[in-house]
N, C-alpha and C positions, 0 to 999 in steps of 0.2 A: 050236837057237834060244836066245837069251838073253834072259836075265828082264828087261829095259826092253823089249825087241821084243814076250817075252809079255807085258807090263804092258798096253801100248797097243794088242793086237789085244784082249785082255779087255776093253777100256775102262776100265782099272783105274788110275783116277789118283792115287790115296793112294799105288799101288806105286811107280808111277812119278816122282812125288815123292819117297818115299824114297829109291829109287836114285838118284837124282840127288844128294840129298843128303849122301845114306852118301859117295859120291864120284862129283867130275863126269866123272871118266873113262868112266862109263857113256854120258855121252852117246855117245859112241865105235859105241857097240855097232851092227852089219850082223848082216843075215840071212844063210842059206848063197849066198846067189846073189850078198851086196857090197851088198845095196841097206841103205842107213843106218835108224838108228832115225829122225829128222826126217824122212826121206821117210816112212816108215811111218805117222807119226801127222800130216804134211801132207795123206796120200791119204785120209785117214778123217775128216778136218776138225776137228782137237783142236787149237783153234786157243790155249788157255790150256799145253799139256803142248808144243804146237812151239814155246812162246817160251820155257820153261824149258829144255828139250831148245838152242836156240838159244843161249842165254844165257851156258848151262854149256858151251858147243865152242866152242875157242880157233880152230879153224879151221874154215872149208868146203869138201869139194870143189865142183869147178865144176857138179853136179848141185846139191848141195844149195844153193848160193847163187843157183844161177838160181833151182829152184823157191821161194825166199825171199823172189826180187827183190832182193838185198841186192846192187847193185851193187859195193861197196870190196871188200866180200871175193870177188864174181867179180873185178875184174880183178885181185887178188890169188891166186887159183887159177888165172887163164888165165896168168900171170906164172912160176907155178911148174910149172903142166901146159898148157904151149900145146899141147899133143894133145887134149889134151881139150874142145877146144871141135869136134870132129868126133867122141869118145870114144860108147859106148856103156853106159847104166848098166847094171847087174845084170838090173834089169827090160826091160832093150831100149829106154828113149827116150834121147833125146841131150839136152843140156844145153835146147837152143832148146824141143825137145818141150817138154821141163817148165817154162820161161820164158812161154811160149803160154799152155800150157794153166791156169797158174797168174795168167795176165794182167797179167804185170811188164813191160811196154812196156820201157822202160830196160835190163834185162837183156837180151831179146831182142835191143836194136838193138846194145848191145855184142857180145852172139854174132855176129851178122851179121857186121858190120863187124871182126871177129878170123876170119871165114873160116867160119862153120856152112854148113853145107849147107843150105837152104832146104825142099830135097826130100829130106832122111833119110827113110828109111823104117824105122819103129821094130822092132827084130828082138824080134816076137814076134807073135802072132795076132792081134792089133786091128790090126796093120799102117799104122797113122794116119801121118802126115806133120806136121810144126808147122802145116801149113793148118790140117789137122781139128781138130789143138788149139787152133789158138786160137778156129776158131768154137764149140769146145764149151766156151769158157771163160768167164770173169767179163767180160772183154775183145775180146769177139770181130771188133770193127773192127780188132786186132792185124795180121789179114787183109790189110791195106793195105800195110805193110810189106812183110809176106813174101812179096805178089803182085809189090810193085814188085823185089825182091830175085830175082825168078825162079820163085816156085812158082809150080807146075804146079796151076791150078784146077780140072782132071778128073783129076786124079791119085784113085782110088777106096783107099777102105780095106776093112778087112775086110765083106764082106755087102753090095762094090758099092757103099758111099754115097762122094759126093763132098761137098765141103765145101757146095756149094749146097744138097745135100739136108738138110743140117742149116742152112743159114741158113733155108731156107722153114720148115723142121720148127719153128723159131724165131720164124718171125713178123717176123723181122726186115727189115724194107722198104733200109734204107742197107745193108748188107752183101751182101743180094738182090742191089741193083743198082752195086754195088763188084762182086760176080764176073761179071754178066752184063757188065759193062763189058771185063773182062779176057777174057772170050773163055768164059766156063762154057756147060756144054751144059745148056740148060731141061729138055732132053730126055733125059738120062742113067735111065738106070733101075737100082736097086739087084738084086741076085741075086731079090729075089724079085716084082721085077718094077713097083715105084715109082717114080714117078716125081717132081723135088723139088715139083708141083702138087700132087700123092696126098700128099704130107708135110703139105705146109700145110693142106690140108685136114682133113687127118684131126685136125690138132690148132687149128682153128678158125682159121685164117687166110682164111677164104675170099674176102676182098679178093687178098692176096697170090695165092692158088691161081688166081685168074681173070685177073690179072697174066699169070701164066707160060703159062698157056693161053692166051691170046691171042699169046701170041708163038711155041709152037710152033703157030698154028693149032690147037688141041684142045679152043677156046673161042668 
């Protein structure tokens, strides 16, 4: 591992400054698996060290400018790696995954529209789809897109949840009724036996919970 990547899991921002300083080649710096230091400290939420780290990199690839949202420099990486808008990063999501999940509307609909697969399935054990990202994100009406684009709204991820079970888990009444519109199952139940009513419930939705119980009959 290299000292910007250990700087930013320490949470050690003086280090990481320095490095950068000392020389911006460091922005450069990947883990053993390829995944970038700016992915690194985007997933930890170091939102002062991702813009120096940003600052200091002459370029991006098409991971790291989707998860930026920084549209010029994605279609400058889909320009030089048109593979990569189906590519897989180090950590198993694909460009759109991290477009969703990071809720840059504009990157995602250029992914699309260069060809992303709607329904990737991220190679690695959360097994999420860009659906589940984007309903887990800042953005989660992203969902609208990537329904009309072709995902699959009972496509499940890891532990059985579908995106519905995380829009009820959420409270969110329009997204609710964006996937129930597309065809989502009320009735889906996660591996350990939830259903997206028992979600919203459980985290104080009980308007929305009696929603969805009324509509499989459970209500």
């Amino acid at each position: 591992m290299g000292r910007l990547i250990e700087a930013i899991q320490e949470g050690n921002d003086a280090a990481v400054a320095e490095l950068l300083d000392s020389d911006p080649r460091n922005a450069d710096e990947r883990d053993e698996n390829g995944v970038s230091a700016l992915l690194q400290a985007l997933y930890r939420g170091r939102g002062q060290i991702v813009n120096r780290i940003a600052e200091a990199k002459g370029w991006m690839d098409v991971f790291e400018a989707a998860a930026m949202g920084d549209a010029g420099r994605l279609e400058l990486a889909l320009k030089e790696q048109p593979d990569g808008v189906k590519a897989f990063s180090g950590d198993g999501f694909t460009a759109l995954h991290l477009a969703a999940f990071f809720g840059h509307r504009l990157a995602a609909n250029l992914l699309l529209l260069a060809g992303a697969d709607p329904n990737a399935e991220a190679k690695n054990p959360m097994r999420v789809r860009p659906l589940h990202s984007a309903v887990a994100g800042p953005d989660p009406m992203m969902a609208e897109a990537l329904v009309m684009m072709g995902a699959e709204v009972n496509a499940v991820q890891q532990g059985g949840f579908t995106a519905l079970h995380a829009a009820a888990h959420r409270g969110d009444l329009q997204l609710t009724e964006l996937l129930l519109g597309a065809g989502a199952d009320p009735s889906a139940r996660t591996d350990d036996g939830r259903s997206p009513s028992d979600l919203a419930r459980e985290a104080g939705h009980n308007e929305l919970a009696g929603r969805l119980d009324r509509i499989t009959g459970a209500g």
